[in-house]
Each structure stands twice: as C-alpha cells, then as structure tokens.
C-alpha positions in Angstrom: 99.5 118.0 84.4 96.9 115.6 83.1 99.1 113.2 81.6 101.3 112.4 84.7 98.9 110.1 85.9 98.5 108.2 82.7 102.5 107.8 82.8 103.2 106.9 86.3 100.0 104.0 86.2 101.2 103.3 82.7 104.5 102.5 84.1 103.4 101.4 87.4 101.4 98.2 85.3 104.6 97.5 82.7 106.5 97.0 85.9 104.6 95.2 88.4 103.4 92.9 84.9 107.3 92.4 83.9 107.4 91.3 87.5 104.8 89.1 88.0 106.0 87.2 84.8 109.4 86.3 85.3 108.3 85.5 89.1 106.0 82.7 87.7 108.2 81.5 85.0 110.9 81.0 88.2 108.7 79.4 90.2 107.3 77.0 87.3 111.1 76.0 86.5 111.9 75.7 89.9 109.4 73.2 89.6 110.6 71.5 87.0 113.8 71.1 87.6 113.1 68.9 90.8 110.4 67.3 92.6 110.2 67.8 96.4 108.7 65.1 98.7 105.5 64.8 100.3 106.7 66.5 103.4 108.4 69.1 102.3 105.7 70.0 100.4 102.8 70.0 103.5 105.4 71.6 105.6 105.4 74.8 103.0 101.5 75.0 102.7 101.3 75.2 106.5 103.7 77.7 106.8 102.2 79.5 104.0 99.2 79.4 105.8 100.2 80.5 108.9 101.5 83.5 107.5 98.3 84.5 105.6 96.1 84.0 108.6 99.1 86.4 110.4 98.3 88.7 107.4 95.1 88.6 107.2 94.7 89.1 111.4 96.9 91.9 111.1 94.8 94.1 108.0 92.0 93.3 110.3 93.1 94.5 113.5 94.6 97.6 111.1 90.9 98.3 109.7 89.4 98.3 113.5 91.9 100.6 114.7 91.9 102.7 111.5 87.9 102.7 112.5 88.3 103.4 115.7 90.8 106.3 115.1 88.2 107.8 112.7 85.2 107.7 114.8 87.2 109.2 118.0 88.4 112.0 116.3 84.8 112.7 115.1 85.0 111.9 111.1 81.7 111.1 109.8 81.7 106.9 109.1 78.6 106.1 108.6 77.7 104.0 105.4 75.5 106.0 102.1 
C-alpha cells in the first residue's frame, strides 16, 4: 500500500511535466512563426488580466466562505 502513492505522484509529475513542455514549445513557435501588432498584443494582456484579477477575486471570496463555513459549524480556526 505504501508504494501507491509514490506511483500515482510519480506519474502525476511525468504528466503534468510532458505537458507543460510541449505547451511552451507551442506557444514559443507560435511566436515565431508570426509577429502580431502592437494592439493585438495590449488587447491580450488586458484580457489576461482581467481574467486573473476574476480568479484571483474568486479563490478569495472561496477562502472567506470556506472560513466562514468552518467557524459556523464550530471547527477550531485559530492559528498555532
């Protein structure tokens, strides 16, 4: 039983790694294959923005409730 774990995070890293790699190596030739304009560009950062200060609001707002959850049904949340 002890060696499930080792397999399944084993795994779990040769995966999400394999991933990550051939995500970047898209994106870099997708950059290389053309350049957009100036524009374009600006108009993708501030979307990409938008949507991780949407993110970020949201784990936020998830935390307080996941808090507030806790301390109404009486688990001790009080800091060591």
């Amino acid at each position: 039983m002890d060696w499930i774990p080792v397999v399944f995070v084993t795994f779990k890293f040769l995966v999400l790694g394999t991933g990550m790699f051939f995500a970047i190596k898209w994106h870099y030739d997708q950059g290389k294959k053309g350049k957009k304009n100036e524009d374009e560009k600006r108009a993708v950062l501030r979307a990409g923005g938008k949507v991780a200060a949407v993110f970020v609001l949201a784990l936020l707002g998830l935390g307080i409730a996941t808090f507030g959850l806790a301390g109404m049904l009486g688990m001790d949340m009080a800091l060591p």
